[in-house]
N, C-alpha and C positions, 0 to 999 in steps of 0.2 A: 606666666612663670617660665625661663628657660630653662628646657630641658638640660640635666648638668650628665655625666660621664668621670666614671674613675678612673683614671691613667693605671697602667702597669710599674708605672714609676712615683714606689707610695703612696699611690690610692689618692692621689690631687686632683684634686676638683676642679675639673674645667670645663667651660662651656665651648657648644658647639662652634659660635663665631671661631673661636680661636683657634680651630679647627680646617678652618678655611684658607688654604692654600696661596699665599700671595699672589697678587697681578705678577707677570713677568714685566720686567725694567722692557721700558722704549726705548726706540730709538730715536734723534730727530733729524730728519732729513732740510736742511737748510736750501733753500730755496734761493736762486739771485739771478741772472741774465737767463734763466732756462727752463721758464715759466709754460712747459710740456708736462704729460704725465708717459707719453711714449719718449723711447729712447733717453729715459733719464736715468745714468746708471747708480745715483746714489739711491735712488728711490729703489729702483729695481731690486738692489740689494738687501735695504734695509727690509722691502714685502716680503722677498723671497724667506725673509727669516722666518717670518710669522707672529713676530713680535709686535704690540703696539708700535702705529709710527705718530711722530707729532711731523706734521707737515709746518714749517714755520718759515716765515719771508720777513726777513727785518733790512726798511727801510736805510740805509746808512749812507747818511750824504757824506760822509767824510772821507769815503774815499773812493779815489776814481775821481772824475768828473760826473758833477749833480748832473743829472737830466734836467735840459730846456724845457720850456715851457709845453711844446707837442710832444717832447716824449712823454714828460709827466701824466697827460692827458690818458695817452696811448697806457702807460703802465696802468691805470685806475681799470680802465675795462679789463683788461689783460687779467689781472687778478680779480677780477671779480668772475672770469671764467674759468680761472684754475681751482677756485676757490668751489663752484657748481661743478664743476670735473672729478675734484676731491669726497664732494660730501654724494655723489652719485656713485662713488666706489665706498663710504661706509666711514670717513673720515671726516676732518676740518680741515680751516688752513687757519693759523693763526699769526696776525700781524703784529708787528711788535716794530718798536721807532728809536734809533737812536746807535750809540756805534755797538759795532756785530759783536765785538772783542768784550764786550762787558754785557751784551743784551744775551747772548747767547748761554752763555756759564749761568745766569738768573733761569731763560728756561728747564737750563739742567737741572737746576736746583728744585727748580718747582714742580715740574713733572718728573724729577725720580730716573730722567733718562740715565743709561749708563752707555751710551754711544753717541755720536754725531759725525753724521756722513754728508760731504757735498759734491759737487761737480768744481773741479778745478778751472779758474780763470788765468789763461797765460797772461798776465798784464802784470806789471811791477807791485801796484801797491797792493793789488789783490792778493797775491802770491806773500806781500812781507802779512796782512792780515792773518793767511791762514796757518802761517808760520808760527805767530805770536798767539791763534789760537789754539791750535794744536799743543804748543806748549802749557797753556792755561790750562787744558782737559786734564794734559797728562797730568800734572800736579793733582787736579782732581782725583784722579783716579779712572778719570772718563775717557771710553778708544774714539779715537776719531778717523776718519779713514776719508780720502779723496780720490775721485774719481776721475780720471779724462771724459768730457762730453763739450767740450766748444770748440773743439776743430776737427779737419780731419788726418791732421797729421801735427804729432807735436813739435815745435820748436828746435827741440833739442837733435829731432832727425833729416831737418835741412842746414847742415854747417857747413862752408868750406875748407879748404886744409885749413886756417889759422883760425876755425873753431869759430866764424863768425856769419851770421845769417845772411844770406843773399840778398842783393839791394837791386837785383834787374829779376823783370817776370819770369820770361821765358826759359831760362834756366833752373829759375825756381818751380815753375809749373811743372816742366820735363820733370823734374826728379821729385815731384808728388805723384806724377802719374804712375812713375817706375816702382814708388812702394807699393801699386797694385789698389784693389778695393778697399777702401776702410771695413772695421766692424762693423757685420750686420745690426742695424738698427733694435734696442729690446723692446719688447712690446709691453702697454701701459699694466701695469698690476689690474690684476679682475677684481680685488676687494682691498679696502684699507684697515686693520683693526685700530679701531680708533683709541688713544688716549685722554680720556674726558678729564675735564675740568681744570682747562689750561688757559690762564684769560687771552683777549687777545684785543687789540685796538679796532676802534671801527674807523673803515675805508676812510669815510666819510672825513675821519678828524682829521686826515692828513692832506686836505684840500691841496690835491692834486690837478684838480678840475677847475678851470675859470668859470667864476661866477658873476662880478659885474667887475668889468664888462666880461659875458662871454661869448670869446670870440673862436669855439670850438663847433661852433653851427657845421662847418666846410668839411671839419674832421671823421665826424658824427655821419653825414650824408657820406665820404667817401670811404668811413673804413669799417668793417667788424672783426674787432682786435678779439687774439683765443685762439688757442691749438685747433676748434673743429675748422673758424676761417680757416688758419695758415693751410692745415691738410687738403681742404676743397678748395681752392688755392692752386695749390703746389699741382691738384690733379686735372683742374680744367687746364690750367696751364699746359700743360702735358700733353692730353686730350686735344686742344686748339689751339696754341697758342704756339707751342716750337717747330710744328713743322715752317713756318715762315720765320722763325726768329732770327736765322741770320740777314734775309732782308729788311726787315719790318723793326728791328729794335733800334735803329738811328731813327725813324719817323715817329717823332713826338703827335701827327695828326692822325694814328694810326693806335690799335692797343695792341700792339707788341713786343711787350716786357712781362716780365713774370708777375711783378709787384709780391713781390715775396719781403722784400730786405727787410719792411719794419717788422715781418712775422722772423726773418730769423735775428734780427738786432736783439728781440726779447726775450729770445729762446722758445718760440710754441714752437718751431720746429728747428731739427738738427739741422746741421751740414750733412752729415751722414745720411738723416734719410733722404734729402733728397738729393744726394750723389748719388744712392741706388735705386730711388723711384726713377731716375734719370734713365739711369742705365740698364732698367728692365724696360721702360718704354722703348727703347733704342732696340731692346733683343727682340722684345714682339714687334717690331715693324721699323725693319732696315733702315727705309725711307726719311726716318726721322734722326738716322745719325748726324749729320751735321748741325742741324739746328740744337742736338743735346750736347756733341763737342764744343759748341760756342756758350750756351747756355751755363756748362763745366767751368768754363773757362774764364767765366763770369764770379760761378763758386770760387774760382781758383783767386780770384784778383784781392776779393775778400779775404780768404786767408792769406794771402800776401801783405796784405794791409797788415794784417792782426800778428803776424808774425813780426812785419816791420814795428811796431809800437813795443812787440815785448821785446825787440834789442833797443828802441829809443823812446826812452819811457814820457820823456818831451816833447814828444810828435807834435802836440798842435800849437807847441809854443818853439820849438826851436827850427832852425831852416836845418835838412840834413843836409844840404850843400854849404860849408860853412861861409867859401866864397859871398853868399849871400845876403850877410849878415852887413856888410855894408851899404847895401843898395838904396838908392837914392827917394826912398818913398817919397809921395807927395802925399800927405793926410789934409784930407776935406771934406768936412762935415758936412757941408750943405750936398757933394755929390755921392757921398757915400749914404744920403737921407735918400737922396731921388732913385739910387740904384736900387734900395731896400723894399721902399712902396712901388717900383716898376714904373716909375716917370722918366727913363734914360730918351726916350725917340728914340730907341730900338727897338720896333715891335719883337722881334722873337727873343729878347732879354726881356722885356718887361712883361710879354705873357710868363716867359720862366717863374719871376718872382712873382707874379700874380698865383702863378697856380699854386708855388709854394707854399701863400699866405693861406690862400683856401683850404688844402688838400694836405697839408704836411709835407709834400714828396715835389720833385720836380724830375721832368724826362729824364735820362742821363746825357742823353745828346745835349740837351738842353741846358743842366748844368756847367758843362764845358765850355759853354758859349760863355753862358752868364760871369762863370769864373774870369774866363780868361778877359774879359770887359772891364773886371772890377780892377785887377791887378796892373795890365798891361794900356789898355783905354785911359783909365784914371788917376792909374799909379800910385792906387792905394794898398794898403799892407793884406798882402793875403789873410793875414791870421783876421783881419773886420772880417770877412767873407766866411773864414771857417767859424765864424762864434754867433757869427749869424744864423748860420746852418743850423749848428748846435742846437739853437733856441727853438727853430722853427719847423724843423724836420723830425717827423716822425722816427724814420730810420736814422737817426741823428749817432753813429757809429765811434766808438772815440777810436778803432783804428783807418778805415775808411774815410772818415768825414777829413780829416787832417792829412791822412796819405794822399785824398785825392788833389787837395788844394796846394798839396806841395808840387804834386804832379804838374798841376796847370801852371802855375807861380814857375814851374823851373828850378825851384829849388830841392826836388825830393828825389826820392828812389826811380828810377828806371823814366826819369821826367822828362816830360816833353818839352824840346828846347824853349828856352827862351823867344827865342825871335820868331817863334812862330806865335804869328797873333792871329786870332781868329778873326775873318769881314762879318761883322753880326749880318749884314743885309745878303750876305752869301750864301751864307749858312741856313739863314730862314729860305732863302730859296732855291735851295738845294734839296731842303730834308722836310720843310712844309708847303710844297710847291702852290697849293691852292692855297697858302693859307687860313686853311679849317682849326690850327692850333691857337695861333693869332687871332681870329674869329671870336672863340668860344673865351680865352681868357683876358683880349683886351678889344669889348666889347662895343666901344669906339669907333672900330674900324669895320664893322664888321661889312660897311656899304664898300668897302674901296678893294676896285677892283684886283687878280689875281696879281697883276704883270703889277702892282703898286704896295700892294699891302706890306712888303717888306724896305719898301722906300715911300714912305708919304709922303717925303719931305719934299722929293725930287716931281709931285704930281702938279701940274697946271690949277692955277683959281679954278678952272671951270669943271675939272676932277673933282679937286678936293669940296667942290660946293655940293655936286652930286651925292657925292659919301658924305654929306653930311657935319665935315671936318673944316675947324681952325686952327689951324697950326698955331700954338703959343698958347692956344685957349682951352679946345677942348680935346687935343693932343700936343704933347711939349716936342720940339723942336730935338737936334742931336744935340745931348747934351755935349759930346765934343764930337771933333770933324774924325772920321775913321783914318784919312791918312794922316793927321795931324797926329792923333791919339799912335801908330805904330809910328812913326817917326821918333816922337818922343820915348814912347817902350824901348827902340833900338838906340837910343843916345842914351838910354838908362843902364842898358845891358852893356855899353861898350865901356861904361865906365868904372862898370866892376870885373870886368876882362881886364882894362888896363890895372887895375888894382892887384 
């Protein structure tokens, strides 16, 4: 029987339950490219209250650009470690599928939240979503509040006099450095108070992950996607990795790059923290200054990118040169097939795209090459190559991935001319001199000797019989002549000059 109680207020009978003090309203902290629990300032704020938080990540392909097929891969682990991160500080994460602007107002509804806090994305469509959600709350009755956490400086505080964002680096770079350090990075909450009984999708249903065929074997061996990677990461890097970084990051046969981008494409780590993990390495040990000012400078190009996308929200479909827009492509299916699977008879392009297929990522040296082959070699449409990337790169970036291919193409921000065409066979042996890169990803070659392995073509029968090689057979021939290929690049360029 439960014990009952007379009120002071005409002796009404009521039981103890009723007695009981309401839960305090959640908050829910929305989750999207910044899949961290350090330096995440909507989370920060909403723990700091002490209020239930609902941690919640809702997939929404409708805007933005959907993730290719490696990022998708890349996000499934990714949350499945934010997700252990979460219930290790006394929380959940709850997944939820479908557009944010309708999915989000139902969590409210169903957990009782009376707030919703995010991390601001500078990109167009993101920007109109939180607009039209923010107004949806208020209607509710629900605060919603946005946070800065994806750059290290906002948009709005590099403009030139006519109020518009700068389209060359180094100018832009300078006056990111002049606004001094960013905010110090916040540190992860030590506890989550959890709000229970909030459904949530399982991973699994949103088959993110290839199954048959699956072709995520390469992925699987080369990455461990999650904020504790990116952090150990970010600090062997540091540790080993930068004091040679400004020799050693054009040598694709070599490990010196950071390999951070896919950890920061997803958000397990800031810009921020590691602007100042940078720049505390640099103060404990002088020595390392230049390889951290280049290494910056790297962070800086990224934010360059992500700045150029939130003034041209068509990056990876329109040329920013609009010049451009005439140029004489030649579309070729059958050579834009062999550039893809890495049959060009360029060893140091076809290892590129080999490694791609494997590993999600390609060198960046490497990329450049590979690019500038597709575009000016072939005289196919930049945007095949950027959609390609897309699909098959991990750190597949919707400011980066498009900034950079406009860069090579000629057609973009602070880009590198035109007429400069890259000698693939030059390049390989300039920056993989033994050919150890060519080795390992286009495995073919691996008998033919140094002074060869970046020209087969040009090797004696009695070479090529050595190594094991038949040109046409079991290595393809150039798919076109390199002076033929920039001849034609420059008859393509002269005729959008005359234009």
């Amino acid at each position: 029987m439960v014990p009952q109680h007379r009120s002071w207020h005409g002796f009404q009978l009521v039981n103890e339950a009723s007695l009981t003090p309401p839960s305090p309203p959640s908050i829910i902290v929305w989750f999207r490219d910044d899949l961290r629990l350090t330096d995440h300032p909507a989370l920060h704020a909403a723990a700091k209250t002490g209020q239930p938080v609902v941690c919640l990540y809702v997939f929404d392909e409708s805007v933005g650009r959907a993730p290719g097929g490696a990022a998708r891969w890349w996000l499934a682990q990714s949350l499945r470690a934010l997700g252990a991160g979460i219930a290790a500080r006394g929380g959940s994460l709850v997944l939820r599928r479908g557009p944010a602007a309708k999915v989000i107002p139902e969590v409210v509804r169903e957990s009782g939240a009376r707030a919703v806090y995010w991390n601001a994305i500078a990109q167009a469509p993101h920007q109109a979503l939180e607009s039209q959600l923010s107004a949806t709350l208020s209607k509710l009755g629900i605060d919603s509040q946005s946070f800065p956490g994806d750059l290290l400086v906002p948009p709005s505080a590099i403009r030139n006099k006519e109020g518009r964002g700068l389209r060359v680096f180094t100018p832009f770079w300078r006056r990111v450095l002049s606004l001094g350090d960013p905010p110090t990075p916040l540190p992860a909450p030590k506890e989550l108070r959890p709000s229970p009984g909030i459904a949530s999708d399982r991973l699994e249903s949103w088959e993110l992950e290839p199954r048959t065929p699956d072709w995520a074997g390469g992925l699987r061996e080369s990455w461990t996607p999650g904020e504790a990677s990116a952090r150990a990461r970010l600090r062997t890097f540091l540790e080993q990795g930068v004091r040679d970084y400004v020799a050693d990051r054009d040598r694709p046969d070599r490990d010196g790059t950071s390999r951070l981008s896919p950890h920061l494409r997803f958000g397990e780590l800031s810009p921020r923290q590691v602007w100042h993990a940078a720049r505390f390495a640099a103060a404990e040990d002088p020595t390392l200054v230049p390889g951290v000012e280049k290494f910056l400078s790297e962070l800086g190009w990224r934010e360059f990118c992500r700045h150029l996308l939130h003034d041209h929200p068509d990056l990876a479909t329109a040329n920013l040169q609009t010049n451009f827009d005439g140029f004489p492509w030649a579309p070729d299916g059958k050579a834009l097939s062999a550039w893809q699977r890495g049959r060009t008879g360029y060893p140091i392009v076809d290892a590129g795209l080999r490694e791609l297929w494997h590993t999600g990522v390609m060198h960046n040296r490497v990329r450049m090459v590979v690019a500038s082959f597709l575009v000016k070699h072939l005289l196919i449409d930049w945007r095949e190559g950027e959609a390609w990337f897309w699909d098959t790169l991990v750190d597949a970036d919707a400011g980066s991935n498009p900034a950079n291919w406009q860069w090579v193409a000629g057609c973009g921000a602070d880009a590198a001319p035109y007429f400069r065409v890259f000698n693939p066979q030059l390049q390989g042996e300039k920056f993989d001199p033994d050919g150890a890169y060519v080795r390992r990803w286009v495995p073919e070659l691996k008998d033919m000797p140094a002074k060869l392995i970046h020209r087969p073509w040009q090797a004696t029968p009695i070479e090529l019989a050595s190594a094991g090689i038949t040109i046409g057979k079991t290595y393809p021939p150039p798919i076109v002549d390199h002076a033929r290929g920039r001849e034609r690049a420059l008859a393509a360029y002269a005729k959008i000059r005359k234009g």
